[in-house]
N, C-alpha and C positions, 0 to 999 in steps of 0.2 A: 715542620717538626720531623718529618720523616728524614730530611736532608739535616738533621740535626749531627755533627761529628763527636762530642765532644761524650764524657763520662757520665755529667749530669745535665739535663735537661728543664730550664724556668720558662717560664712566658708569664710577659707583663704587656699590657697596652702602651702605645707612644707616649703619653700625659703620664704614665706612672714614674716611677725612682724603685731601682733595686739596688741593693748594694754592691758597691764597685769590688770590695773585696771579699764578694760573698764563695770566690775559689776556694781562696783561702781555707777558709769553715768547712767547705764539701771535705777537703784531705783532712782533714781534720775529722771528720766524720769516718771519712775511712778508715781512721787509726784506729777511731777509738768505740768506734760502732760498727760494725765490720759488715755486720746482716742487716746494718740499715737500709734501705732503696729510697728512701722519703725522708726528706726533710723540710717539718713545716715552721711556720711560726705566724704571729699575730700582726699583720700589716697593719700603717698607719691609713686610717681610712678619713680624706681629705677632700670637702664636697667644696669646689672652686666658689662657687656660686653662692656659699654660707652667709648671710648676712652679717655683717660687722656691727650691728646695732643691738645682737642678740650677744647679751654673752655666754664662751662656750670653751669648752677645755678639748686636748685630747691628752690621756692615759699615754704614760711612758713607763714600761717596767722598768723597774730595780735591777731585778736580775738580770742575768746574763749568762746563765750554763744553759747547757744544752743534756737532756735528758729523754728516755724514751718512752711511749706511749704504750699501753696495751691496747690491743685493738677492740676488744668486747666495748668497752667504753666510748670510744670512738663511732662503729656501728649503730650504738643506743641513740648517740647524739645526734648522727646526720640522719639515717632512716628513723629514726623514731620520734626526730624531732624535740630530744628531753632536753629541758631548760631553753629551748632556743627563743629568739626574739623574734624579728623579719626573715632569718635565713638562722639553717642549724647551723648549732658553735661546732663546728670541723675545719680547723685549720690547718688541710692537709689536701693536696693537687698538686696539679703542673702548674695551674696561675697562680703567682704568688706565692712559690714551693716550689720545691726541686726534687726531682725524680732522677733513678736512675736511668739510661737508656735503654738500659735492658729492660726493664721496670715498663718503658711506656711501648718497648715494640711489645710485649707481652699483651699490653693492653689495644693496639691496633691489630695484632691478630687474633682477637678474640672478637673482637666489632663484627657484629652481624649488619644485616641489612637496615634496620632501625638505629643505629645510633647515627649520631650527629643529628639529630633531626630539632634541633633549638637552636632560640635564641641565646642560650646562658650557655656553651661549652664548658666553662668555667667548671660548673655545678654537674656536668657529665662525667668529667673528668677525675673531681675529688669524688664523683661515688666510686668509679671505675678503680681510680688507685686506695683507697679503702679498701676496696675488696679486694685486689692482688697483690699491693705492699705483703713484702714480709713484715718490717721491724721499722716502725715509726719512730723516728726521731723528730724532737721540736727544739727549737732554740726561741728561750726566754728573750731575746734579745729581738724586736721588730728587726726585721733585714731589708722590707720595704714598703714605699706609701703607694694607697690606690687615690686613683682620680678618679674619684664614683660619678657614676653616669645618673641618675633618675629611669629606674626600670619605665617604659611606655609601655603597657600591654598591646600586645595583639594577636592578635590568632593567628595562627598556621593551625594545618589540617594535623590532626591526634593521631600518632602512631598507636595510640592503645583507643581503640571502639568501644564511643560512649562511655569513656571515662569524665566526670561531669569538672575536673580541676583542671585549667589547663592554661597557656600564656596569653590569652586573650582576658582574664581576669587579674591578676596581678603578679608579682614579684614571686611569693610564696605559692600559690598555685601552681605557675609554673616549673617552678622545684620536684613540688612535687609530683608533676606530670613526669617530669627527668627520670627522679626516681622509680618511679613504677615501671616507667620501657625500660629500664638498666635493668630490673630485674629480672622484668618477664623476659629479656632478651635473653638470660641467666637460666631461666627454668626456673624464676621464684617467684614469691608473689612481696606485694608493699601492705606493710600491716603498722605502716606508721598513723595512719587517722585516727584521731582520740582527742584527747582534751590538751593536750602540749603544742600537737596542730591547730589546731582551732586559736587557741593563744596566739599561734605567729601570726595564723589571717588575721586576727584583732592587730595584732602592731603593724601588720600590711597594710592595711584599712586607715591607721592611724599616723602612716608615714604621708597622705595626704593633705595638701594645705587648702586646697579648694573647694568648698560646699558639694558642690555639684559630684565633681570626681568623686569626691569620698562615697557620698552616698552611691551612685554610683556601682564600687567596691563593695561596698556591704551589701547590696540587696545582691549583685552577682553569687559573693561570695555565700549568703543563706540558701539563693536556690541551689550552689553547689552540694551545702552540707545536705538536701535534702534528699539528692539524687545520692548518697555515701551512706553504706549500711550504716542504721544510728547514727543517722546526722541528722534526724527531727528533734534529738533531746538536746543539742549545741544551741537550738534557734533559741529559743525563750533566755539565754544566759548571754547570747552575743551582742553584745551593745559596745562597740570599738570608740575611744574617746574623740571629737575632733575637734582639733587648735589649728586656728590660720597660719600660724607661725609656732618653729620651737621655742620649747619651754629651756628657759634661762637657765643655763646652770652657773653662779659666780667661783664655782671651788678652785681652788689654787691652792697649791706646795703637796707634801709626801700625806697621803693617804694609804698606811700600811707598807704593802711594796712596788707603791705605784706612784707614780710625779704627776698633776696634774697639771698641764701648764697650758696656757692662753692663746687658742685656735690658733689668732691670728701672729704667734710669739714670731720676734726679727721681723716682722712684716710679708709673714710666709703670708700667699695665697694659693698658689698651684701646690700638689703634692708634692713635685719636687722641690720645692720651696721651703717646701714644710721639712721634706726629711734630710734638704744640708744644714738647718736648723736642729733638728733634731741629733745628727749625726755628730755634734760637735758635745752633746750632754751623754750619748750611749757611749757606754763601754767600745774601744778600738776591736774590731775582730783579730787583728793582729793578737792584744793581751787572751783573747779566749782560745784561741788556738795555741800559744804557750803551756805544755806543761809547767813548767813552774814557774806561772804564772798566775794559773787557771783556777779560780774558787768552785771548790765542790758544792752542791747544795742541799 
């Protein structure tokens, strides 16, 4: 990254698909959002390994403009965890997002002696550029597919002492271990624990297919909440569902502003599979970057 040249800055993993003309859109941002440094959007998130016997859709927006974010609402979502499911809804980083260069040296020379200290960079990164973006911009329009992994917990030694959440428990602990060094490395503190967190460990708990695992999860995750000021009033309510396998969804065609179409649609299996599939239904970024072309929203 550091040896990065160029105005804006993405990172994707090998297995993922970004978009070939996603240049394009950055000048396009600069026309017409000038103090934006961040531009995010809603990746197709594409698990290789999905069962074909289950069936399962994924979500293609409508739209296709590009609009900007306030940040208060954004902050609420990732540190506070509001509405979030396994991971807060913030779709805004260098992975899967594009920052400006100036945007991410900003954020390297701010890095004290604790960062990088994880397995998810990914999740260090969107908190880092949350907090230093000036003007978020997001495009309606998915720009690329991830090739999701299956988090493995494991422990590495806790930059923050005896902090009781951390990646040796799961996906969402891990998070929020992130968050908390980001901040204290800032001179703040993390006051996202409550009842929105607690909800993600339930769906972290519930992304398990294994008896053993699951449980597993959950009992780690109680004794976590116990060691977290007021996290003895979460136990008695924490009961996470567990299914061997996901629940079927059959939906197909336009749900509001959203296309639902068939995991496995052209016989995609890889993400990139999925998003030259996909790529041929989204809007051309070529037509969004046309003024008069371009539909307002």
């Amino acid at each position: 990254m550091v040896a990065a040249q160029g105005d804006w800055v993405s990172v994707i993993y090998p297995e993922d698909m970004i978009e070939p003309d996603l240049p394009d859109l950055l000048r396009f941002i600069e026309e017409e959002h000038p103090n934006a440094d961040v531009l995010g959007w809603s990746p197709f998130v594409i698990d290789q390994a999905a069962p074909r016997f289950v069936s399962s859709n994924v979500p293609i927006p409508v739209l296709h403009n590009v609009n900007t974010f306030d940040k208060a609402p954004m902050l609420e979502a990732f540190f506070y965890w509001k509405n979030a499911q396994q991971t807060p809804r913030m779709p805004f980083g260098l992975f899967h997002g594009a920052i400006k260069r100036s945007l991410m040296q900003t954020i390297l020379d701010a890095c004290g002696e604790l960062s990088w200290l994880t397995l998810l960079p990914q999740y260090e990164w969107a908190a880092r550029v949350l907090i230093f973006s000036q003007e978020l911009a997001f495009s309606n329009r998915p720009l690329s597919a991830i090739n999701v992994q299956p988090y493995t917990p494991h422990h590495i030694p806790s930059a923050i002492q005896d902090f009781p959440l951390h990646s040796g428990i799961g996906l969402t602990a891990a998070i929020a271990e992130i968050q908390v060094r980001t901040l204290v490395e800032l001179g703040s503190e993390w006051a996202g624990f409550g009842e929105d967190y607690v909800t993600a460990c339930m769906y972290d708990c519930a992304a398990e297919r294994t008896a053993t695992a699951f449980q597993a999860k959950c009992d780690a995750y109680r004794k976590a909440f116990l060691s977290m000021p007021g996290g003895a009033a979460f136990i008695p309510g924490f009961h996470p569902p567990y299914s061997a396998a996901p629940e079927p969804d059959p939906r197909r065609g336009l749900y509001g502003k959203t296309l639902l179409v068939n995991r496995f649609i052209g016989n995609a299996v890889t993400a990139q599979d999925f998003y030259n599939v996909a790529r041929a239904i989204l809007t051309p970024v070529e037509l969004m970057a046309k003024k008069e072309l371009r539909l307002k929203a």
